[in-house]
Structures are given as structure tokens and as C-alpha cells.
N, C-alpha and C positions, 0 to 999 in steps of 0.2 A: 289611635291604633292599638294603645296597649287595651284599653278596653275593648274593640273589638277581638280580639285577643283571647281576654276572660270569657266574653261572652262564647265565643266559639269552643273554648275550653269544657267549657258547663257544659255546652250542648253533646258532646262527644260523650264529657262521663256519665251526664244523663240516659243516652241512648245504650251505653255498653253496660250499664247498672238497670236499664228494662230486662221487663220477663218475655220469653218467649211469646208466649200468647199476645201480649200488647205490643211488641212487634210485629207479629204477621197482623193483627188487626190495623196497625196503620199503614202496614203497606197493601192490604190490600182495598183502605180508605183513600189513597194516594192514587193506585191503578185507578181508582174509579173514577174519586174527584177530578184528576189532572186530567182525562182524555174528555170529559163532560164538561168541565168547564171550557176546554181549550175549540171543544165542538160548536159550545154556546157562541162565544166570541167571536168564533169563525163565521156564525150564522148571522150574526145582529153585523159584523162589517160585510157580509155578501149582502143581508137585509136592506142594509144603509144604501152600501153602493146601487144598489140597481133601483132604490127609491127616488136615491138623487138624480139616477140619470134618466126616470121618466119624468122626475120634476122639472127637468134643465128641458126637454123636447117642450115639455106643456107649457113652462115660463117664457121659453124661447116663441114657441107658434102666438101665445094671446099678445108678448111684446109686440110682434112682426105684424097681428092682423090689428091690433091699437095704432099701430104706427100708418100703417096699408088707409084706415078708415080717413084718418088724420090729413093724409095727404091727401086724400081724394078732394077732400073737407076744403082743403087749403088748396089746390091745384084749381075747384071750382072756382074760388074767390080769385085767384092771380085770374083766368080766366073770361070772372066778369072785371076784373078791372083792366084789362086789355080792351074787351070792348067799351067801357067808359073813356076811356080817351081817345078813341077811336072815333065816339061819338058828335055828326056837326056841330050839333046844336049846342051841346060842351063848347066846341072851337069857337062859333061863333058870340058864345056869350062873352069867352075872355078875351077875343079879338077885339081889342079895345083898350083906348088907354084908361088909365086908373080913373075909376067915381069921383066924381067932383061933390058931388053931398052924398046925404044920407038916404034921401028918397031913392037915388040910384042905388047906392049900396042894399035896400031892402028890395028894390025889384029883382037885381041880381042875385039876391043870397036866395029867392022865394023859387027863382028858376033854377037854380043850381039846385035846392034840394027837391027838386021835383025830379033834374034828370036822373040826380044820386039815389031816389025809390024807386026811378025804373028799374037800376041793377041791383039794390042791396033794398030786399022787401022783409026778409028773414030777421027778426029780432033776437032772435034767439041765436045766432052767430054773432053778433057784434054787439062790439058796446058805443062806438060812434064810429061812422064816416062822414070824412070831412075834406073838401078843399081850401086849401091854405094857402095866402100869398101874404105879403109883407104888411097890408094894409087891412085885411082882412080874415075872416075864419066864415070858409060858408057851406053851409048848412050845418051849420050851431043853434038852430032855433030847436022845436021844438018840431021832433019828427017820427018815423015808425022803430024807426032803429036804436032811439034812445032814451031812456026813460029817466034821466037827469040829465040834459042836454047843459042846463047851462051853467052846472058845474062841470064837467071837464069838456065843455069847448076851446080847444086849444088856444092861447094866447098868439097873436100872430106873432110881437115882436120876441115874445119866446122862443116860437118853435124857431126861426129866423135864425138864432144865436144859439143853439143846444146844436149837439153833435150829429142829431139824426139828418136835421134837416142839411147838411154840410157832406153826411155822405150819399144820403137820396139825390144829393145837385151832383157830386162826383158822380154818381151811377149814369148819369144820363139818359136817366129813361127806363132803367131796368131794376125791374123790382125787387126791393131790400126788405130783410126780415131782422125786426129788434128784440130781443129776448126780455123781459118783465123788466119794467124800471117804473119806480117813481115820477109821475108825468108832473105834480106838483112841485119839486125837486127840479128837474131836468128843462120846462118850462117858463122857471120862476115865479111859482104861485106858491109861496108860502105860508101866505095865510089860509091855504086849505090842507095845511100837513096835517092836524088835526084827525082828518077825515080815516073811515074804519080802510084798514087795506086794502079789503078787497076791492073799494073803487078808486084807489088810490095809484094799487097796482097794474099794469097793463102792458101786456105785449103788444106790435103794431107791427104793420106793413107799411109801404110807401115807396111813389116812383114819382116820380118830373114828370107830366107833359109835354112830351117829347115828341108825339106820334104825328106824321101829317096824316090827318083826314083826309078821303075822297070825298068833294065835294063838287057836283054836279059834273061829275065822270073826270075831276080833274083833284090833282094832289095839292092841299094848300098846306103849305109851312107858316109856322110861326115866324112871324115879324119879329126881328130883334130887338126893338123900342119895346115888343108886349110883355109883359112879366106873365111868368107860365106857371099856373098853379100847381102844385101839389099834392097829390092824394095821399091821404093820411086814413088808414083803418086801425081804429085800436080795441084788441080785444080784451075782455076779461078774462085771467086766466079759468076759473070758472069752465069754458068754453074746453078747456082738456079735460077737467074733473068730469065735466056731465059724461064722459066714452072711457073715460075710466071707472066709474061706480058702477059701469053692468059688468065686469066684473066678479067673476063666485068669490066670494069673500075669501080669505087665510087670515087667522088671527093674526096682526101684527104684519102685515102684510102692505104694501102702499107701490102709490105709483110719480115718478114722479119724472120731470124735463128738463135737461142742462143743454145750453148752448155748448159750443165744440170749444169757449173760452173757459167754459164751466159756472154759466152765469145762469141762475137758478130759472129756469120760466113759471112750472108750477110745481106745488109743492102742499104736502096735507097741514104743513102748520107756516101760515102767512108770515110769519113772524121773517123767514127765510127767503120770503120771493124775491128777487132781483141780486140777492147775496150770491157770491161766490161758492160752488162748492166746495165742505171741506174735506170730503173722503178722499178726494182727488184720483177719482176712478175715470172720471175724463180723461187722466192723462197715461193711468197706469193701465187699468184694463181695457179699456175700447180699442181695440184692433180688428179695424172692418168694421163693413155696416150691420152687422149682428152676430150676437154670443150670446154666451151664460159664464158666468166667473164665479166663484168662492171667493169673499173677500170678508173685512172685518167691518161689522156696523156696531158702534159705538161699543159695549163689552162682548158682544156676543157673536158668532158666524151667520151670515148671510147667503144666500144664493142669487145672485143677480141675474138676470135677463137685459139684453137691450137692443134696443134699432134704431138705425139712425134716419129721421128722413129726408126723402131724398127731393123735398120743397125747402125747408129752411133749413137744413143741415143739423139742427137739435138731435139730441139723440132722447128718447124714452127709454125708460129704466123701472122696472119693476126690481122690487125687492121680496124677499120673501124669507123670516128667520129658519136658518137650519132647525132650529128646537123643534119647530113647527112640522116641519116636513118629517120626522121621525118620534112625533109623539107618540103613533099608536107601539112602535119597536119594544116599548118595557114591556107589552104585556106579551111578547114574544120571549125576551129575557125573564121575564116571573115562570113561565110556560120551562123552561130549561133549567131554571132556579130548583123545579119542585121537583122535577125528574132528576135532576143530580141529588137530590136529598133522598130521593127513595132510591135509587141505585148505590146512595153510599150506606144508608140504613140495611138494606139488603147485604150488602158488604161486608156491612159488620156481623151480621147474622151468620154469614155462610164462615167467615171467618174466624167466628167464634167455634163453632160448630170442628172445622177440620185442623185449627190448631188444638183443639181438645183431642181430637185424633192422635195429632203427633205428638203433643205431649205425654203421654198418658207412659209409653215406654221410657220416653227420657226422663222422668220420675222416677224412674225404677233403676233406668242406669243410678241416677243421684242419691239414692237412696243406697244402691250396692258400692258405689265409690265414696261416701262416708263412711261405710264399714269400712271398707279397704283403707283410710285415711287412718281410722282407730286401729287397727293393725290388725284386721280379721281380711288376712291372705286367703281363705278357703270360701270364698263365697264364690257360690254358679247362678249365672244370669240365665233362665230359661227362654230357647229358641222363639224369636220375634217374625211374624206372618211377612214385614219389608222386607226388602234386600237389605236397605242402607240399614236399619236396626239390627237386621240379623249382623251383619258384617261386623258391625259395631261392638255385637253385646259377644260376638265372639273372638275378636281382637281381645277385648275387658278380661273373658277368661281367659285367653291366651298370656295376659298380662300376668294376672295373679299366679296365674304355674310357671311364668318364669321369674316372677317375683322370688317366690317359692326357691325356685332354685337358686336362686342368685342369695338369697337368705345363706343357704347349704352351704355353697361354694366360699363364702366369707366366712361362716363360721372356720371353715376348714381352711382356708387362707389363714385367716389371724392366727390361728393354732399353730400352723405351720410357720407363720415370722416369729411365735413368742421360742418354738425350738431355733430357728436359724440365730436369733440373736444370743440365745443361751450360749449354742456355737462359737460364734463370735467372740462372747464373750472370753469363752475359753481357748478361741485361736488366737487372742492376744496375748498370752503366754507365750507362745511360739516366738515373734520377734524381740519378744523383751528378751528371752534367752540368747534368740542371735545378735542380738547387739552387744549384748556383756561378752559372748564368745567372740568377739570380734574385738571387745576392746580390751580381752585379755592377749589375744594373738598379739596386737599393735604395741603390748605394752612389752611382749618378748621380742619382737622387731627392733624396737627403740631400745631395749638392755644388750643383744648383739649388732646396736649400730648397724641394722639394717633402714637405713631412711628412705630410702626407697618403696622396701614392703611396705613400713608403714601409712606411707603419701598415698598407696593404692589401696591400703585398708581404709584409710580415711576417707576416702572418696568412695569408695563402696559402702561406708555405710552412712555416707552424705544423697547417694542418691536412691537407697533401701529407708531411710526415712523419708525422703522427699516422695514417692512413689507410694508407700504402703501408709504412711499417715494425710498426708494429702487427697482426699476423693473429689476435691473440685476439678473441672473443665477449666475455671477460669481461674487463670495464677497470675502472678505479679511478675515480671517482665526479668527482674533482679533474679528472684526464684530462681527461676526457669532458665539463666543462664549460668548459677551457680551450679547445679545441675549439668550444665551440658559441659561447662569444664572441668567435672570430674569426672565424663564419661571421657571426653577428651585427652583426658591427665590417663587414668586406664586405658584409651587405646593407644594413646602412646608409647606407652611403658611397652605393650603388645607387640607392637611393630618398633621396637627401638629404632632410630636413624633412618628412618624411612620415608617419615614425612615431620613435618612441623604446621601448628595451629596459629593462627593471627586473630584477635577480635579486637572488631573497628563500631563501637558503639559512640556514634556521633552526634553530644548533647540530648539526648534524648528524655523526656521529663518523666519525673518520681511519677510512681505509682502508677506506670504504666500497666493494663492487664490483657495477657494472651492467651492463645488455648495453648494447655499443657503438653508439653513435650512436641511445641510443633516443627522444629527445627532435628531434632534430634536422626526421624530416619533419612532426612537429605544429607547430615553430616555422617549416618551410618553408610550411606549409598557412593559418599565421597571418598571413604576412606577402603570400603571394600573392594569396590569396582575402578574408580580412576587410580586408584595409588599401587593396581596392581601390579603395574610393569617395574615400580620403580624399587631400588634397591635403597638407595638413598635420594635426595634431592625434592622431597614430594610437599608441595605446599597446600593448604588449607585455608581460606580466609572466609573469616566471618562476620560481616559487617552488618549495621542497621541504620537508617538514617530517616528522618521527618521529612515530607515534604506534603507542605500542606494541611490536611486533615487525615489523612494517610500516612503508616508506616512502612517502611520496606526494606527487609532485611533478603540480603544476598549468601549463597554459599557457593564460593568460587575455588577450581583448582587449577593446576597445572596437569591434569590427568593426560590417558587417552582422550577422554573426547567421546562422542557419541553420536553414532550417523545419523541425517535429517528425519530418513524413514523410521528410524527407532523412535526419535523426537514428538511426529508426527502421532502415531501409533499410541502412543504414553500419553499423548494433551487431547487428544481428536477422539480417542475409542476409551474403555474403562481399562487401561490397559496399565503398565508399569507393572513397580511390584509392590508386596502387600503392603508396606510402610509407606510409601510416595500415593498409593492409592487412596491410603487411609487418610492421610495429610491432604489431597483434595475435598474430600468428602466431606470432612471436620471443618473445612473453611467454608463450601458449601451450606452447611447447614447450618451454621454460625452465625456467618455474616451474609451469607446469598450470592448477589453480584456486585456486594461492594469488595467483596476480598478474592482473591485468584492468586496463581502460578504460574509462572512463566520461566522455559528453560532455553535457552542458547550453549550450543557447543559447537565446536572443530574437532574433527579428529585429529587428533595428534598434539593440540594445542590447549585442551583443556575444557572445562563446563562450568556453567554460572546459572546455578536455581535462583530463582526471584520470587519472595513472597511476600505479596503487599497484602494488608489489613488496615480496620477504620482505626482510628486512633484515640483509645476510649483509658478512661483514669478510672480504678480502681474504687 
């Protein structure tokens, strides 16, 4: 984090430390590059897509018409193996109990494969047909349909105990399709495992003899004593390859057959025939008897095609790598490649060209604003053909003539504070005089025992020092109440027996600080307007007390009293009078909305200022 951090850091001071010029130059490398590149990309995934989806029609149509041929292929042979059983002369040869020698056994196996080339003439679709009973394999000699007969003539008491022949007997007659297996394996002839795959491999058909023939206009069933042969066709898979090689080639391209168990039938590398598939798109993508799917073939994308047929329920699958199908797309991407280099080369040209433009004035400001820096106030920028320059270079001189004058005005300012403080100087003579004439008066009070005078000279020149040596806003709490009880001590003296002062300062901590004199026009306001009616009897109280974070100091009397609307009129509008106004305004700007006033009265019963502030130490 913190490194991305620095990194973004650099890149900020980097950018705000470039020159004019090599900023508009990459942005207007940026306009170009981003909408070009972002066009290309746009073009190569529209390219792609609509390649793919004339790929997925084409892949899908040659799937469906491979599959279409396949069936026909296969639907003839169910076909002719309908009419082989159907055949008398078939019935009649097996009508019969089992061979007692061999000479029977070869006249019979010589007619079987005589009837078996009436229907299967075609060499080039099979790799052997055969009828199979428990005792027997016939037509395993040497026939049209096989060109090594007497290597995979099926073993009878093999095929007898392997699985095919167990669900060919469950079918009862209706013809079952086995997807590639090992007949050496499955038969138990292991001493030809040896042998190369491809004859080793084989898919097959096969049904019971189940059918009653018509024979001489009447229906004859098998006899339950006869044992009823078998037909076994087995092909090489071979026999799919030859209708998938016409095919137009795709580099990398293939075709290949999975049972609906996902049990391999053919396949471009033998190594795999009869294995289980391991993509396991039998299970994931085949929905329905035909699509096209995107799916993963070993590191790379593939586009599949498939169809199922609708003879032995396999499905065909063509494959076809995605790389394949969007090879020619770079030379569309190099094609976008070179045209964003000439549009961003151009770029930089035009760019270069109109930031020299607008440079060319802003030099000239920078050049007039270093003089101005050296303190050559009198420079004039001449009138620029833009608006935005003009505006610019005439702000600039705008500047320097009020420079100018603001230069004047300070000279003449400081001139004028070095007299005021001369001044000053010399009005400090003024209280030093009145304080020794004060403290000569006190000292002829005190020689005729006047203690009285004196107590109010005292305090008048307690609170003409607090006031004229003091220039802070903010005073010490102590101050300021020292202070307020000599004003108090003089107004007393003023109204003899008229009223009395109480202060109720309630543990409150050292080094309190308040604004100055803020208590003073609420206790002037107390004593001139509440205390007017009274002759004698007139009370004063001044208390302050903590609570909280907050102080809050009260000024209460026994006065008149003060009507709601007057109340109202004085806290609501800028209203009271100029000492209670000022005392708002001072707490206002002080402290804002953490300090206020608050007044309560009765007529006739008396008034209670309240003023709370933050409670802050010195």
C-alpha cells in the first residue's frame, strides 16, 4: 500500500513539474491513442464474434450431415439384418438339434456363410459377420467380408460369457449397438492382445433370432429345444474415419464418437478407443440431439459441434481449436496497430505545432512576472490577438498598478503608525500624572480621616489601571472580578442604602480566562433601572458556578422586573441597550454557539441575567 502510495506520489510531482508543451502533447496522444485502440478491440471482439458464430452454423451443418450419412449407413445394415433372420433358409439350417461331428458342423458353417453374402456383399463396411451359438462361430472361414477371418472369429464359449452376448439374449430380438471394445479382452483371447489396435478394436451390432419366418404361407417359430443363433457384425472403427477424412481440413481439427456412457467408439489416436471420455462433455454439454459449445481441450479453447444419432444413440463431435478459427484477426489488429501510430504521430505533430501557439504569449507573461518577482512594479504586457491572453496580460497590468499603489499606501501607513506611537508615547505621561494626583488626593483623605474618600479613590484608580494598562479581550477571571468590585464599591458609595452586592463564586478553578468587562453593563443595568424604585432594601447578587465544561455566571435582583415583550424584543431583535448589546456580540464572536444569554424576569419581583461560556484556563 505504502508503495503504491510513493508511486502515485511521483507520478502527481512528475506531471505538475512538466512543461506546457509536453502536456498538451500527451494529451492529445491520449485523445488519439484511447479512442483507437478502444475502436481496434471493439473491431477484433465484433470480428471474433461473428466468426464464431458462422463457424458454429458450418461446424454444426457438416456435424449433422456426418451424422445424417452415418445413419443411413447403419439404418441400411439394421435393415439387411432384419431380412437375414427373416430368412427360411437361415431357419431351416438352425432348425435342428446341435451337430453331432465335424463334417456336419462344415456343411452347415459353408451354408451359413453363403446365406450371410447374400446380405453382407460390401467389404468395405465390415470387418466380420458372423452367427454365433454356444458350439459354434459360423461363417469364420474365409469369406468376402473378411480379410483375416481367422483371427477375430469370435470364440463361441467367449462370446457366450462376455456381456454383449447377455444383453443381445435380454433384448430379445432387437438390435443392440456396442460402442469399441477390445474383442480379445471381452472374448478371452489373450493371447492375441498383442495385436496392432486397429484390429483389435471394434465396435459391433447384434440381435437373437427371434423372428418367425413365413414359410410356405405359414408362420414357423422356433422350437424351444433349438438354440437360436446370434448375429454378430463387428466393425472397424476405421469405418467412421473413411466419412470423416472428406472433410476440408482445419489445422488441428478432428472428429471423433462417444457413446451416451461416454465410451470412446472412434478416435484420431487408437491409443484411446474403447476408454472413457475424459473431457466429460457427454455429460456437461450435450443437451439435445445437436449444438455447438465453447469448451476447454486440454490447454487451449475449442469450438465443439455435435449430433446424436438417432441409430445407436452415439453422438459425433467434431472439434475445432478457437486459435484456428481466428488466425487470419492479427492481420486485422496489425491493420489498426499502424493506423493508431500514424494518428498518434500526426498528434504529436499538430500538437506540437498549436502548443507552440499558446505558448509563445505565456512566455512573455513569464518573463514580465520575473521582473515583477525582482521588484520591477512598472512593467506593461502588450495587448494579446486571444481573449483568454488578453484578459490575462491585462489583469497582470492591473496587478502591478495596484501593486503600485498598495506600495504608496504602506509607505504612508507606516509613516503614520511611527507618528501615532510617538503619540502614545507621549500620552503615557498623561496617566502617570493622574495616578500620582490621585494618590496625592488619598493621601489628604487618609490625614482628615476621611476613609471613605479614600476606599473610592482606591478603587478608581484600581479600575483606571485595569482598563487603560490592560489592552487584552481576554483576562483572568480574578481580574475581572476585582474590577467589578470596585466598580461596585463606587456605586455603592453613590446610592448609599439603597442597595447591597452579594458575590457567590462557587469553587471555581485558578486561571480561569474571560472577556473583559463582561459582566460589568448587566451589573450597570442592575443597578440603574431595577434599583430605581427602591429607597432602601435593594439587593444585588452575583454568582458563577461550573457545571460541566461550561461556566455560568448569574446577575440577580430584587428589582422591578421587566415585561415579557421587552424580554422578547432585547434576546429575538438587536435590540436592548448599548452595553447588554455589546455583551451579546462579544460572546458571539468569541465563542459562537457555545456561549449565550439568557434573561428571566417578573415584574415586580425582580430579573436574573444568565451568562454561560466554555470554560477555558489561561
Amino acid at each position: 500500500m505504502s508503495r503504491t502510495r510513493l508511486t502515485n506520489r511521483s507520478l502527481r510531482s512528475l506531471w505538475r513539474n512538466m512543461k506546457l508543451r509536453t502536456k498538451l502533447i500527451l494529451c492529445f496522444a491520449v485523445l488519439i491513442s484511447v479512442p483507437s485502440v478502444t475502436n481496434a478491440v471493439i473491431n477484433y471482439k465484433t470480428s471474433s464474434r461473428i466468426i464464431v458464430r458462422n463457424a458454429e452454423d458450418s461446424i454444426l451443418e457438416i456435424v449433422k450431415k456426418k451424422t445424417e450419412i452415418s445413419d443411413l449407413m447403419l439404418d441400411n445394415i439394421e435393415s439387411r439384418t432384419v431380412d437375414l433372420i427373416s430368412d427360411p433358409d437361415l431357419f431351416n439350417l438352425f432348425d435342428r438339434q446341435k451337430p453331432q461331428n465335424d463334417y456336419e458342423l462344415l456343411q452347415m458353417d459353408r451354408k451359413a456363410t453363403a446365406i450371410l453374402n447374400k446380405y453382407f456383399r460390401s467389404g468395405q463396411d465390415f470387418y466380420t459377420v458372423q452367427l454365433v451359438t454356444s458350439y459354434y462361430t459360423f461363417g469364420g472361414g474365409s469369406t468376402a467380408f473378411t480379410s483375416n477371418s481367422s483371427v477375430v472369429s469370435v470364440p463361441p464359449q467367449g462370446f457366450v460369457h462376455s456381456y454383449i452376448y447377455q444383453k443381445i439374449a435380454e433384448a430379445k430380438g432387437s438390435l443392440l449397438w456396442f460402442p469399441t471394445y477390445d474383442w480379445t479382452r471381452i472374448f478371452g483371447q489373450p493371447e492375441f492382445g498383442g495385436m496392432d489396435a486397429k484390429f483389435r478394436m471394434v465396435f459391433s451390432t447384434g440381435r437373437l433370432l427371434n423372428i418367425s419366418p413365413i414359410i410356405d404361407s405359414m408362420s414357423r417359430s422356433w422350437p424351444q429345444e433349438v438354440e437360436r443363433p446370434v448375429l454378430l457384425i463387428n466393425f472397424n472403427e476405421d469405418y467412421y474415419r473413411q466419412y470423416m477424412a472428406q472433410t476440408p481440413a482445419v489445422k488441428g481439427a478432428y472428429f471423433y464418437v462417444v457413446s451416451r456412457e461416454g465410451q470412446i467408439v472412434t478416435y484420431p489416436d487408437n491409443t484411446r478407443l474403447g476408454m472413457t471420455d475424459d473431457n466429460s462433455w457427454y455429460k456437461d454439454q450435450f443437451n439435445g440431439t445437436s449444438g455447438t459449445a465453447l469448451v476447454k481441450d486440454g490447454k487451449g479453447d475449442a469450438l465443439i459441434g455435435y449430433a446424436v444419432s438417432g441409430i445407436t444413440g452415439w453422438t459425433t463431435v467434431y472439434v475445432v481449436p478457437y486459435r484456428q478459427l481466428l488466425r487470419n484477426l492479427p492481420t486485422v489488429s496489425y491493420t489498426d496497430m499502424i493506423i493508431t501510430l500514424l494518428l498518434l504521430l500526426l498528434s504529436v505533430a499538430v500538437s506540437y505545432l498549436i502548443s507552440s501557439h499558446l505558448t509563445k504569449p505565456i512566455k512573455k507573461i513569464m518573463a514580465a512576472i520575473q521582473l515583477t518577482g525582482a521588484g520591477d512594479f512598472s512593467t506593461k504586457l502588450p495587448d494579446q490577438s486571444q481573449l483568454e491572453f488578453r484578459i490575462l496580460v491585462k489583469r497582470y497590468n492591473q496587478m502591478n498598478e495596484r501593486i503600485l499603489e498598495l506600495i504608496e499606501a504602506n509607505y504612508t501607513s507606516t509613516r503614520r503608525e511611527k507618528e501615532a506611537e510617538m503619540l502614545a508615547l507621549n500620552l503615557q505621561l498623561n496617566p502617570h500624572f493622574l495616578y500620582n494626583t490621585l494618590n496625592i488626593i488619598n493621601w489628604m483623605a487618609l490625614e482628615r480621616e476621611e476613609t471613605g474618600i479614600s476606599q473610592m479613590i482606591v478603587s478608581l484608580s484600581t479600575m483606571l489601571q485595569y482598563t487603560v494598562n490592560n489592552g487584552q479581550e481576554d483576562v483572568l477571571l480574578e481580574d475581572d472580578l476585582n474590577w467589578l468590585r470596585s466598580y461596585t464599591h463606587i456605586m455603592g458609595k453613590r446610592y448609599a442604602g439603597v442597595f447591597a452586592v452579594e458575590y457567590e463564586i462557587m469553587d471555581l478553578p485558578a486561571g480561569i480566562v474571560v472577556p473583559k468587562l463582561f459582566l460589568q453593563p448587566i451589573v450597570e443595568n442592575a443597578i440603574i433601572h431595577s434599583m430605581e424604585p427602591f429607597e432602601q432594601g435593594g439587593r444585588i447578587r452575583i454568582a458563577g458556578r461550573k457545571y460541566g465544561e461550561q461556566l455560568h455566571f448569574t446577575v440577580s435582583d430584587n428589582g422591578s422586573g421587566i415585561p415579557q415583550e421587552q424580554i422578547d424584543d432585547m434576546m429575538n431583535r438587536d435590540g436592548g441597550g448599548i452595553g447588554l448589546r455589546n455583551v451579546k456580540k462579544r460572546l458571539n464572536l468569541m465563542y459562537g454557539n457555545l456561549a449565550g444569554l439568557q434573561i428571566q424576569s417578573e415584574v415586580g419581583a425582580g430579573t436574573t441575567v444568565t451568562v454561560f461560556i466554555p470554560c477555558e484556563a489561561g
